[in-house]
C-alpha positions in Angstrom: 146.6 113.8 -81.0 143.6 112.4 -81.8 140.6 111.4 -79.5 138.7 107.8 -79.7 135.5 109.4 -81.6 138.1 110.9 -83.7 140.0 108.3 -84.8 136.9 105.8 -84.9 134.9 108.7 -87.5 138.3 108.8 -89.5 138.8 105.0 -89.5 135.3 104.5 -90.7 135.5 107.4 -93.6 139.1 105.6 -94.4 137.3 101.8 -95.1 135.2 103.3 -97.5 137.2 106.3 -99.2 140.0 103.8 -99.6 137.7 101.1 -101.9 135.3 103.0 -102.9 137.0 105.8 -106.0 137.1 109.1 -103.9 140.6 109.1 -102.5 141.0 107.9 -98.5 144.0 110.1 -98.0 141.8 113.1 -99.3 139.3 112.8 -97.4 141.3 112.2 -93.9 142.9 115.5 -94.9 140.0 117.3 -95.8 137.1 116.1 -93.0 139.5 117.5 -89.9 139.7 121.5 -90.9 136.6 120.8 -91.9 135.3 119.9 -88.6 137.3 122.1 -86.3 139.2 119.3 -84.9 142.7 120.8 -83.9 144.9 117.8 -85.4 148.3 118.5 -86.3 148.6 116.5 -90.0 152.0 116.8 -90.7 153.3 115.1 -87.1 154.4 111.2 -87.4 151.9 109.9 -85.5 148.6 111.3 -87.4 150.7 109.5 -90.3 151.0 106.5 -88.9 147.6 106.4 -87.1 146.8 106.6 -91.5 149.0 104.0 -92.5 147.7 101.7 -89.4 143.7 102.2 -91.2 145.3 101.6 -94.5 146.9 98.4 -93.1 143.7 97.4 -91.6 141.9 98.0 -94.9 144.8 95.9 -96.8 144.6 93.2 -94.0 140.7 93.2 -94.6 141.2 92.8 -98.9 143.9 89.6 -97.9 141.5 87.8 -96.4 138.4 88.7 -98.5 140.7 87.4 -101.9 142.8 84.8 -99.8 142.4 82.0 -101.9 142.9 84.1 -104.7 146.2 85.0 -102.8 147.3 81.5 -102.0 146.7 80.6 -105.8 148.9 83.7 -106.7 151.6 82.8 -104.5 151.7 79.2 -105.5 152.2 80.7 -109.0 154.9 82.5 -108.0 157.1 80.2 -106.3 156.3 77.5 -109.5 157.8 80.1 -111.9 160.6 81.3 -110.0 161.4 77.3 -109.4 160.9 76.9 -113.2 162.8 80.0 -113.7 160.2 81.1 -116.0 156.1 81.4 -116.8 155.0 78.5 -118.0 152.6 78.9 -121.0 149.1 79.2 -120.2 149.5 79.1 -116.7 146.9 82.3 -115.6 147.9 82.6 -112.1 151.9 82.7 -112.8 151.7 85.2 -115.3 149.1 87.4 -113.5 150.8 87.6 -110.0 153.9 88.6 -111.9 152.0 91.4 -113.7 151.1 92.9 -110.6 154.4 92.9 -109.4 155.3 94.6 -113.0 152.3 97.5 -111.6 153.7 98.0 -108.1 156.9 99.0 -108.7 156.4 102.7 -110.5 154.5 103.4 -107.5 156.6 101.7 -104.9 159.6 103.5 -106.1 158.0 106.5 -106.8 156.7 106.8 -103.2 160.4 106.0 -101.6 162.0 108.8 -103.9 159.3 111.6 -103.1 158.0 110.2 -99.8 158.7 113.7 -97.5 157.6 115.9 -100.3 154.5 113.6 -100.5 154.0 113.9 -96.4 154.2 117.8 -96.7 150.6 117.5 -99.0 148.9 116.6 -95.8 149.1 120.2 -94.2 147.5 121.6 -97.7 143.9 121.2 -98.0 143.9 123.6 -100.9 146.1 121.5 -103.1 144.2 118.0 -101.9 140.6 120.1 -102.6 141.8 120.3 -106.3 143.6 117.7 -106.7 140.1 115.7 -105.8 138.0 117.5 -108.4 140.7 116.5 -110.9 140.2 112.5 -109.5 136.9 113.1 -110.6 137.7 114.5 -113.9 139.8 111.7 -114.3 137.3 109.2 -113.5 134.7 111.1 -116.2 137.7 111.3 -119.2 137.5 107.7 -118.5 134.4 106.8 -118.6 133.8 108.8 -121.7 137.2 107.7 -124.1 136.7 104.0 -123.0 136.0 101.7 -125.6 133.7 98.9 -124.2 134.7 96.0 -125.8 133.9 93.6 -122.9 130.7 92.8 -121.6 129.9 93.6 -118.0 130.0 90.8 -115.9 132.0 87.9 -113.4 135.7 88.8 -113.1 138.1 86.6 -115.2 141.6 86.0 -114.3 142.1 84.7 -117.8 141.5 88.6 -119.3 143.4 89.9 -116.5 146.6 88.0 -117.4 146.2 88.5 -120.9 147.1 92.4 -120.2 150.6 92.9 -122.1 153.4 93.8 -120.3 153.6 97.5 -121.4 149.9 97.8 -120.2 150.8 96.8 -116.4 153.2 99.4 -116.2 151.0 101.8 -117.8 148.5 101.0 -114.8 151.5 101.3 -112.7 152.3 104.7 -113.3 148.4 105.7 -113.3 148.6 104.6 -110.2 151.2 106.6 -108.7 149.1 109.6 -109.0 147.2 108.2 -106.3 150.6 109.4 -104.2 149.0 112.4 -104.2 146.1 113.1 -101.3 142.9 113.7 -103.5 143.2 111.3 -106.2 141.7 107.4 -105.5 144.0 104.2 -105.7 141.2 102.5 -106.7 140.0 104.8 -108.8 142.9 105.6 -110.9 144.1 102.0 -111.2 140.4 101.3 -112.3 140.3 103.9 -115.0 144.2 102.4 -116.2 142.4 99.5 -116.7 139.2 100.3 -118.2 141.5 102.5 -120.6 143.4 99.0 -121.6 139.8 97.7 -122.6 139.2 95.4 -118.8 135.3 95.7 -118.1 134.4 97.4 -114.9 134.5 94.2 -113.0 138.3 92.9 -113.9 139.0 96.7 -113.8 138.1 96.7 -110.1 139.2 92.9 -109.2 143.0 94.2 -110.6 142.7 97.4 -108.4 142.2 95.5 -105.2 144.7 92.8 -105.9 147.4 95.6 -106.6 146.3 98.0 -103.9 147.5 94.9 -101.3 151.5 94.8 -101.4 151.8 98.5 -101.9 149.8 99.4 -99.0 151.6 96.6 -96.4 154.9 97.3 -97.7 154.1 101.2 -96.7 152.7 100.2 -93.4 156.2 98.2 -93.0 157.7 100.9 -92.9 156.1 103.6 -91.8 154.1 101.6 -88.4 157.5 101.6 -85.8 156.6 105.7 -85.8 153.1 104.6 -84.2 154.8 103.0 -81.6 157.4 105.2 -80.9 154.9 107.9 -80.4 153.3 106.1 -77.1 150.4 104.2 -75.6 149.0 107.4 -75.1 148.1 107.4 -79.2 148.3 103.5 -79.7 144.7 102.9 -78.3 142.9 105.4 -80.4 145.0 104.0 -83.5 143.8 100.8 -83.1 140.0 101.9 -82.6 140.3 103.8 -86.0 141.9 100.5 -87.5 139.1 98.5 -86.4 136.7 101.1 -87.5 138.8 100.8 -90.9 138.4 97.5 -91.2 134.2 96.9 -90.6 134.1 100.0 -92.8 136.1 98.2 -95.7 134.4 95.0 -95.7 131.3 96.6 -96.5 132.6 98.5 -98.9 133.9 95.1 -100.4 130.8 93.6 -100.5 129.1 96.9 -101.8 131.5 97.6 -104.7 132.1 93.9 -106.2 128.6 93.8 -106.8 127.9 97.5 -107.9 130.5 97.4 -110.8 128.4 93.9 -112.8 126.2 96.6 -114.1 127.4 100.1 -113.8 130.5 102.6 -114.0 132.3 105.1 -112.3 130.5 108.8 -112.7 128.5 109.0 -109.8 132.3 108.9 -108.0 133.5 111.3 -110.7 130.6 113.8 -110.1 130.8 113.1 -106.6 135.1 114.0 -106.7 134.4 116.9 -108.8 131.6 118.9 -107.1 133.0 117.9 -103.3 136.8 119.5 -104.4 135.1 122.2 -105.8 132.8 123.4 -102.5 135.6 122.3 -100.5 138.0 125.1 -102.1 135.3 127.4 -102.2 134.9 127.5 -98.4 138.2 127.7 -98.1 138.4 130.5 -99.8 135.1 131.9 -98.4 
């Protein structure tokens, strides 16, 4: 289905899209009318050559945050061996509190998953529903109330989010289900909105963006592989491609966001949805 410059310009566009605010699966559904290419988005195997990038990307944030990880997990097994979260212990409670954020989406994603798939064969509703990531990102920006200074990333704020505010950043999240709007984006502007500075806002994106996006690639890789070597090579150039792409990004964004916020993404969302639907209507 998809040719090696293809699926390397895709992989590339998927790094960044995915990190950066903008929406990965937007774009991937928007760039190929856009460029002519004859790719049939809706088939199994364009969706998993996807969730293969998106697996790369999630590989490439484990190992950028893997001590952070290993820290996490520790914490994890001490309270489950405790059989509960012991009192100022920052990594226990905050590796629990992004378990309490993945599962709206996880089980969101389960329920609606074919519905969801369908999206991928309507530019139209992906061009909009990118301006409204961008509108999103702006209503953000505007009612947040910056009680934190810009700065390092603290674990300590990060675990001192309640309860009811990681499942509020959960279900912000599972709007980014929907091709057009961000992961990153919309679990950034969840936690700007619960008073995190850009900086811990973007840290707790990242960390939650990991499990959800291997556990999808769990199950949705066996359909690469039972489409073929024919598709398998160009999968793993994108992947690759995916991968350089994100670890740039990384670098890029975890220093952009000490001293500045997300409306050059929301302009960005808003204005490209908007030309986008234009020419297709045009």
């Amino acid at each position: 289905m998809l040719t090696y410059f293809q699926a390397i310009i895709l992989g590339l566009l998927q790094g960044v899209s995915e990190l950066f605010p903008i929406s990965s699966l937007g774009h991937s559904v928007l760039l190929p009318p856009l460029a002519g290419w004859q790719i049939d988005q809706t088939h199994g195997a364009f969706l998993s050559f996807l969730v293969l990038t998106h697996l790369a990307t999630a590989l490439v944030l484990l190992g950028f945050f893997w001590r952070d990880w290993l820290n996490l997990l520790m914490g994890l097994f001490r309270s489950v061996r405790r059989g509960r979260l012991a009192p100022g212990d920052t990594q226990e409670r905050l590796i629990w509190l992004l378990l309490v954020s993945t599962v709206p989406a996880g089980l969101i994603g389960l329920a609606l998953q074919k519905k969801i798939e369908l999206l991928f064969a309507a530019p139209a509703i992906v061009a909009i529903a990118l301006a409204l990531n961008g509108l999103v990102l702006y209503l953000t920006e505007r009612m947040r109330k910056p009680d934190e200074a810009e700065g390092e990333p603290d674990d300590r704020r990060l675990a001192a989010l309640t309860w009811r505010q990681a499942v509020l950043i959960g279900l912000a999240q599972c709007l980014a289900l929907i091709p057009g709007f961000s992961r990153t984006g919309i679990s950034m502007a969840g936690g700007l909105l619960t008073g995190l500075n850009h900086e811990n806002a973007l840290r707790y994106a990242f960390l939650l963006a990991t499990p959800i996006i291997l556990a999808a690639a769990v199950l949705k890789l066996p359909g690469l592989f039972l489409q073929g070597a024919a598709g398998l090579g160009p999968a793993l150039a994108g992947a690759a491609a995916a991968a350089f792409s994100a670890f740039l990004a990384i670098q890029f964004l975890t220093r952009y966001f000490r001293a500045r916020t997300l409306m050059p993404f929301a302009c960005y969302c808003t204005i490209g949805g908007i030309l986008y639907l234009s020419w297709l209507v045009y």
